[in-house]
KOLGU-4560 file (N, C-alpha, C; in nm, 3 decimals, padded with zeros to 5 digits):
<recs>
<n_xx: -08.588 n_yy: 01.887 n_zz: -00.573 ca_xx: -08.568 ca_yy: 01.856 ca_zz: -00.711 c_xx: -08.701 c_yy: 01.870 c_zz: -00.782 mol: A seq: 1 type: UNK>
<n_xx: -08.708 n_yy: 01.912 n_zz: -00.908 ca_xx: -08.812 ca_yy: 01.938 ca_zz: -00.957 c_xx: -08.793 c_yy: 01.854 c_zz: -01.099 mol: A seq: 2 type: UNK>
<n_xx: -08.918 n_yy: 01.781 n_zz: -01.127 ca_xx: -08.902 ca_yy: 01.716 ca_zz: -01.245 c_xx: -09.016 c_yy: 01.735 c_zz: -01.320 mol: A seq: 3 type: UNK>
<n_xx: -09.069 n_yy: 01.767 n_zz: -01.451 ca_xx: -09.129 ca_yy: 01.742 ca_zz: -01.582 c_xx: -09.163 c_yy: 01.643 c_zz: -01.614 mol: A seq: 4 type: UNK>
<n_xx: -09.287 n_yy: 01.644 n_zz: -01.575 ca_xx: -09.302 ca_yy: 01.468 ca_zz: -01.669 c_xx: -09.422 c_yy: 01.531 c_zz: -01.815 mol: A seq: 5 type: UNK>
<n_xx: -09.348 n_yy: 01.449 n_zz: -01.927 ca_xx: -09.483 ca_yy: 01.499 ca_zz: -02.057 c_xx: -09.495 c_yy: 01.371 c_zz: -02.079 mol: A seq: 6 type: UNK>
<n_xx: -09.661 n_yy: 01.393 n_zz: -02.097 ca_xx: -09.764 ca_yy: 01.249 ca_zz: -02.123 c_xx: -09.850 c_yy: 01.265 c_zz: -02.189 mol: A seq: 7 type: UNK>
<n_xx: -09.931 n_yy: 01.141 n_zz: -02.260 ca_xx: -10.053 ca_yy: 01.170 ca_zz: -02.374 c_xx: -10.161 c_yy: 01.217 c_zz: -02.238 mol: A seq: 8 type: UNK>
<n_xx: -10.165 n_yy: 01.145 n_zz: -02.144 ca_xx: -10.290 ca_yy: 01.204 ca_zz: -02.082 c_xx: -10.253 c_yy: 01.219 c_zz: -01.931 mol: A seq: 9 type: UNK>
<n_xx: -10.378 n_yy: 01.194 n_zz: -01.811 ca_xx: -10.356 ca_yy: 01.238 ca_zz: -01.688 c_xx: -10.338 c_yy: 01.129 c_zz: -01.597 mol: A seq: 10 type: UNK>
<n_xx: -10.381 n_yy: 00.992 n_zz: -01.706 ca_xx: -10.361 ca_yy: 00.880 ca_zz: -01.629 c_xx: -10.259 c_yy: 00.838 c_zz: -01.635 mol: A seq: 11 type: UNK>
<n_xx: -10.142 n_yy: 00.858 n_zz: -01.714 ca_xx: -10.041 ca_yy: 00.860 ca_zz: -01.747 c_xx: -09.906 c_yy: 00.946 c_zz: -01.633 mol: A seq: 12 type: UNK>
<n_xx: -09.994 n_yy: 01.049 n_zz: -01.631 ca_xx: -09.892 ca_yy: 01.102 ca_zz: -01.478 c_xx: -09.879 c_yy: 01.106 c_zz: -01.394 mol: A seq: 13 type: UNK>
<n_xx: -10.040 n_yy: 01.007 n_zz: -01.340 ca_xx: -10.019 ca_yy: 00.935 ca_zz: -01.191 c_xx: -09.931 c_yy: 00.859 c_zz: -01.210 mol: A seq: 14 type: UNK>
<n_xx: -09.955 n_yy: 00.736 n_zz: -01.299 ca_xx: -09.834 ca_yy: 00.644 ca_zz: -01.297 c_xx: -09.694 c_yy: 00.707 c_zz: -01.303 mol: A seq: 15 type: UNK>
<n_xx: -09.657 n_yy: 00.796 n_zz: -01.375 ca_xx: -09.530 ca_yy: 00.869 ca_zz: -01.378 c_xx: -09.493 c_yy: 00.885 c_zz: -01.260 mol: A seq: 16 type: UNK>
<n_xx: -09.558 n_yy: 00.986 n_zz: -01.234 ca_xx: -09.559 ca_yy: 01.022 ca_zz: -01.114 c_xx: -09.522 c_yy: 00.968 c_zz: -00.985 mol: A seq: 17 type: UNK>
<n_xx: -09.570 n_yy: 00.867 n_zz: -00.975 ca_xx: -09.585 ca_yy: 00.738 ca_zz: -00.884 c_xx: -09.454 c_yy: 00.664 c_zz: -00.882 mol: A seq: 18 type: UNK>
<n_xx: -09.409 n_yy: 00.662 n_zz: -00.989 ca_xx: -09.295 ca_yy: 00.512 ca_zz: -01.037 c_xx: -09.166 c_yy: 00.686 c_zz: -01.003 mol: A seq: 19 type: UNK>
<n_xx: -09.194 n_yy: 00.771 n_zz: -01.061 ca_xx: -09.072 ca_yy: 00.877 ca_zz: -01.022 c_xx: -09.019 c_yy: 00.921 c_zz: -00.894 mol: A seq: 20 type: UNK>
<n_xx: -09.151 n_yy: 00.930 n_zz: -00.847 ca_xx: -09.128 ca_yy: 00.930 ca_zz: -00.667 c_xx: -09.065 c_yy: 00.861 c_zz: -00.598 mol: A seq: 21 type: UNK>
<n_xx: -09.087 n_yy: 00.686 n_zz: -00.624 ca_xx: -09.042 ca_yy: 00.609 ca_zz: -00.583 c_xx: -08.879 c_yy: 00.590 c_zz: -00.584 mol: A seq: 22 type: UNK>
<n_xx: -08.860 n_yy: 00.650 n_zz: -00.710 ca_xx: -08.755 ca_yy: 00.617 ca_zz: -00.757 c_xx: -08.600 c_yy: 00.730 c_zz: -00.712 mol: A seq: 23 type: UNK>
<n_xx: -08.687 n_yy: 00.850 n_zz: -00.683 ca_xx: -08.639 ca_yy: 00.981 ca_zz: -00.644 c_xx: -08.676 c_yy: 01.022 c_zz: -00.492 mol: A seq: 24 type: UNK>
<n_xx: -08.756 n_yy: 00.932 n_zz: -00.402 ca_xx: -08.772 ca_yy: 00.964 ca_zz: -00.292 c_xx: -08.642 c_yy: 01.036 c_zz: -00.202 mol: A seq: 25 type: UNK>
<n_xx: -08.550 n_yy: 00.990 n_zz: -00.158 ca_xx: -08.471 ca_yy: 01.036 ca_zz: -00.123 c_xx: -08.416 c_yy: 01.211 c_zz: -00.129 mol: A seq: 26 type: UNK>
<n_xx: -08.487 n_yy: 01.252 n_zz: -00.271 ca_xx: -08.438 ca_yy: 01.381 ca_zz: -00.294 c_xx: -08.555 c_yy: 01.481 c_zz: -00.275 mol: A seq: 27 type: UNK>
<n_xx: -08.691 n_yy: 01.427 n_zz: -00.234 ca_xx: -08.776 ca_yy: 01.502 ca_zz: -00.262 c_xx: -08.854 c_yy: 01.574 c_zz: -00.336 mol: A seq: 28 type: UNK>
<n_xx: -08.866 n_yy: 01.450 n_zz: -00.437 ca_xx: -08.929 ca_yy: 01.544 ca_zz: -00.588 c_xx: -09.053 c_yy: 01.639 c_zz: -00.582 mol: A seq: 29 type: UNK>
<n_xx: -09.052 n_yy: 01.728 n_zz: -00.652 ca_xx: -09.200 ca_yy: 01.739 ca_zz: -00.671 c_xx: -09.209 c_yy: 01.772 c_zz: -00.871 mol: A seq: 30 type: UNK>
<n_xx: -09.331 n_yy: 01.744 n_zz: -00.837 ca_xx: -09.379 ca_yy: 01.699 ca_zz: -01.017 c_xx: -09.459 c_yy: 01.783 c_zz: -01.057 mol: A seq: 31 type: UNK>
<n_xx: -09.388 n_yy: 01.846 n_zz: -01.215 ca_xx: -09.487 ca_yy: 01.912 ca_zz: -01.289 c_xx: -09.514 c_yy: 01.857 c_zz: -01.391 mol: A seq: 32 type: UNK>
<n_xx: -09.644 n_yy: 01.875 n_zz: -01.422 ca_xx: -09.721 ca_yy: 01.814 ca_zz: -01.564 c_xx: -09.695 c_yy: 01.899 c_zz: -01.664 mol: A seq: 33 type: UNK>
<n_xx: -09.568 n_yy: 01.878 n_zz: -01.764 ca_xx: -09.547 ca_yy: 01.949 ca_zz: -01.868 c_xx: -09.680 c_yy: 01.891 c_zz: -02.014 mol: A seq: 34 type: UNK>
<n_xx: -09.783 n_yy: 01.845 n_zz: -01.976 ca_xx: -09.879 ca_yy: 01.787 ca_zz: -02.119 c_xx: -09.920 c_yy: 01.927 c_zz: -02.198 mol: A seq: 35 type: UNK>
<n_xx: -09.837 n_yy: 01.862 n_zz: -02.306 ca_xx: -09.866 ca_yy: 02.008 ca_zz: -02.408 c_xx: -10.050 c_yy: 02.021 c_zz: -02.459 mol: A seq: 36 type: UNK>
<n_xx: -10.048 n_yy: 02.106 n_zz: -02.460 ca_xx: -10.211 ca_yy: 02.121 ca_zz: -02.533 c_xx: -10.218 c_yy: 02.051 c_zz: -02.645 mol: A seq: 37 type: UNK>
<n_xx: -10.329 n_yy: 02.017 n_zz: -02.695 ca_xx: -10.356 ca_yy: 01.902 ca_zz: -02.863 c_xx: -10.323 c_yy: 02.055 c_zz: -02.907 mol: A seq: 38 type: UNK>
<n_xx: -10.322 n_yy: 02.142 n_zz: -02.959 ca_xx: -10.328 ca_yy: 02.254 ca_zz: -03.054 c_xx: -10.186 c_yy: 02.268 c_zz: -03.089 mol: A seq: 39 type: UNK>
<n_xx: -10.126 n_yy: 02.299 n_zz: -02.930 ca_xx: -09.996 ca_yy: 02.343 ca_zz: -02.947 c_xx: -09.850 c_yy: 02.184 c_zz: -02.968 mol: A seq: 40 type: UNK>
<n_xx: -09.903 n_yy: 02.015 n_zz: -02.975 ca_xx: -09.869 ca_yy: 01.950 ca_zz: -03.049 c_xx: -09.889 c_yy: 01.920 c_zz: -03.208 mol: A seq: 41 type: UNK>
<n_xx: -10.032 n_yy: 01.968 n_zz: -03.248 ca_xx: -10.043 ca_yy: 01.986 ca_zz: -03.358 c_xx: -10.011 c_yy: 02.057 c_zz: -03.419 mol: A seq: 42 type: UNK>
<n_xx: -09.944 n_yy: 02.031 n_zz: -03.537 ca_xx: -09.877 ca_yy: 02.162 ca_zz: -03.619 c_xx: -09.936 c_yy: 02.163 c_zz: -03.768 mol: A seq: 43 type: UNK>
<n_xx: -09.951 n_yy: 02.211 n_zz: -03.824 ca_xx: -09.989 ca_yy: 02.220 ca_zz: -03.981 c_xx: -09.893 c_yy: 02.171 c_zz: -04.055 mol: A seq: 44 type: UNK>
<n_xx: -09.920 n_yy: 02.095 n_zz: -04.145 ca_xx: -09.846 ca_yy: 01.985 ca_zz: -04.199 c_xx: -09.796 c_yy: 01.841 c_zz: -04.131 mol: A seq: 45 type: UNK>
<n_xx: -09.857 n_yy: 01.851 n_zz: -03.997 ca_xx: -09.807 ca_yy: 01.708 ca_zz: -03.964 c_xx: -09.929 c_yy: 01.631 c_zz: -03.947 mol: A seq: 46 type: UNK>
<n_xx: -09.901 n_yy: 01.510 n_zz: -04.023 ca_xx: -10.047 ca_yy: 01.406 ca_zz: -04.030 c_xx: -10.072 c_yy: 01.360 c_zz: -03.864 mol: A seq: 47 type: UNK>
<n_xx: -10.209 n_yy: 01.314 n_zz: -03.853 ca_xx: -10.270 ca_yy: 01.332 ca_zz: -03.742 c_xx: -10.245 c_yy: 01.183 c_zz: -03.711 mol: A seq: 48 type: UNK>
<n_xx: -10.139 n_yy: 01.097 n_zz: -03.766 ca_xx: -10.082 ca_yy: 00.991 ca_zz: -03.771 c_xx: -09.953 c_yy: 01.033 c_zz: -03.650 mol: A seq: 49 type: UNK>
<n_xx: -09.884 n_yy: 01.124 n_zz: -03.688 ca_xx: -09.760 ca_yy: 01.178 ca_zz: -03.569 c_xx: -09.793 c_yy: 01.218 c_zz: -03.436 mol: A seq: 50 type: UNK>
<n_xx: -09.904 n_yy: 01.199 n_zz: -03.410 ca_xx: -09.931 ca_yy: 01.208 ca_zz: -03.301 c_xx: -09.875 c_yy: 01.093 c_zz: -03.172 mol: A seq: 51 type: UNK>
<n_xx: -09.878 n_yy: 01.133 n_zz: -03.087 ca_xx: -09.816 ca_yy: 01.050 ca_zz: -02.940 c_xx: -09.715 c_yy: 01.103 c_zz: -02.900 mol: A seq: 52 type: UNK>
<n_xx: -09.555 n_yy: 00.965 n_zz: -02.904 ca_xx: -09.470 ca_yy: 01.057 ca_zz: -02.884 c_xx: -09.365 c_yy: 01.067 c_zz: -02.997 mol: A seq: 53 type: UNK>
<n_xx: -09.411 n_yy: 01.111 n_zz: -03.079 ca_xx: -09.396 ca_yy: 01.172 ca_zz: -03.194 c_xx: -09.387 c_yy: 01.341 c_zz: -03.186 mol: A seq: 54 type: UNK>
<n_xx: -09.505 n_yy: 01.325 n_zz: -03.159 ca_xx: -09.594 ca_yy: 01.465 ca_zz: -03.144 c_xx: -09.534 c_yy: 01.574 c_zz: -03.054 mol: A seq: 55 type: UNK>
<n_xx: -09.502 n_yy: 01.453 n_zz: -02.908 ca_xx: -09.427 ca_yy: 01.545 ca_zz: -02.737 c_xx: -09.244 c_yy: 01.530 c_zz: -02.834 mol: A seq: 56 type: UNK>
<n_xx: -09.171 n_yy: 01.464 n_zz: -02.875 ca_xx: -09.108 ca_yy: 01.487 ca_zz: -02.914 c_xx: -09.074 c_yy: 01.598 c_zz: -02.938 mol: A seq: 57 type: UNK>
<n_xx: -09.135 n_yy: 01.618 n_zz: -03.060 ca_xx: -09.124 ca_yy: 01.721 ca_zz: -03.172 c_xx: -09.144 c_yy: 01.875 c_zz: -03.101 mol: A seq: 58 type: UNK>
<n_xx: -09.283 n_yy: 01.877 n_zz: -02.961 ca_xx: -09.318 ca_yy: 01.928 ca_zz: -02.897 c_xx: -09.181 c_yy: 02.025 c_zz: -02.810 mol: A seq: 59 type: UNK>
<n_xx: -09.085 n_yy: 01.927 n_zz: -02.738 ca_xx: -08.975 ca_yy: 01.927 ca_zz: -02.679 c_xx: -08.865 c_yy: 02.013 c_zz: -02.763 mol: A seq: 60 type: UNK>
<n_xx: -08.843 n_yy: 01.936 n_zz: -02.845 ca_xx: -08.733 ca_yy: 02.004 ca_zz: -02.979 c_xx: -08.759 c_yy: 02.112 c_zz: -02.986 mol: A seq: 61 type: UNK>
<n_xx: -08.866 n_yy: 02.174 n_zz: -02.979 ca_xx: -08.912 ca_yy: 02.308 ca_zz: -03.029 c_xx: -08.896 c_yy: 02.392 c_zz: -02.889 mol: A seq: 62 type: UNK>
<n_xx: -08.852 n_yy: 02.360 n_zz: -02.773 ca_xx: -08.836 ca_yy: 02.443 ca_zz: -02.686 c_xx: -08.947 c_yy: 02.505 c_zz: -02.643 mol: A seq: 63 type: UNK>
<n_xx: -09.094 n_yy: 02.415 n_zz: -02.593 ca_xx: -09.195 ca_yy: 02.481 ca_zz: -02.560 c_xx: -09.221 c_yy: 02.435 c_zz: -02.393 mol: A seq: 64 type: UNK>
<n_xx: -09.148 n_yy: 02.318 n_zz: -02.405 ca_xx: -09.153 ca_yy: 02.306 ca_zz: -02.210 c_xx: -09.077 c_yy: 02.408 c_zz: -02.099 mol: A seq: 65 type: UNK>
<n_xx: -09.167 n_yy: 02.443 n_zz: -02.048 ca_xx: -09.081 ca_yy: 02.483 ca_zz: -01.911 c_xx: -09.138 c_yy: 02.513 c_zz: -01.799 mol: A seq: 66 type: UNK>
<n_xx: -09.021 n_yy: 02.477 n_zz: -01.691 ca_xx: -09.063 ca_yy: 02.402 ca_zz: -01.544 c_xx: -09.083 c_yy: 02.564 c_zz: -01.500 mol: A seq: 67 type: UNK>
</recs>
């Protein structure tokens, strides 16, 4: 099984990571770090207020992840 995890940072996807495994052991996960680049969450016109998960949201919607 392959899973996506998107996060503000890297400390963020150990823990993911960690708590997903646990949780998915049985199936054998393995984990990719979908963290979008700051450039490619930032968009022109969006205040630098929408950032987080706002930002991976919006990131997602737009069809830019993939495993």
């Amino acid at each position: 099984m392959r899973v996506g995890i998107v996060c503000e940072g890297i400390t963020d996807f150990v823990v993911l990571e960690a708590i997903a495994g646990a949780v998915l052991a049985d199936r054998q996960p393995t984990f990719t770090l979908l963290q979008p680049d700051h450039d490619r969450v930032r968009r022109p016109g969006v205040p630098r207020s929408a950032g987080g998960w706002q930002a991976v949201r919006a990131f997602l919607e737009a069809g830019n992840a993939q495993l």
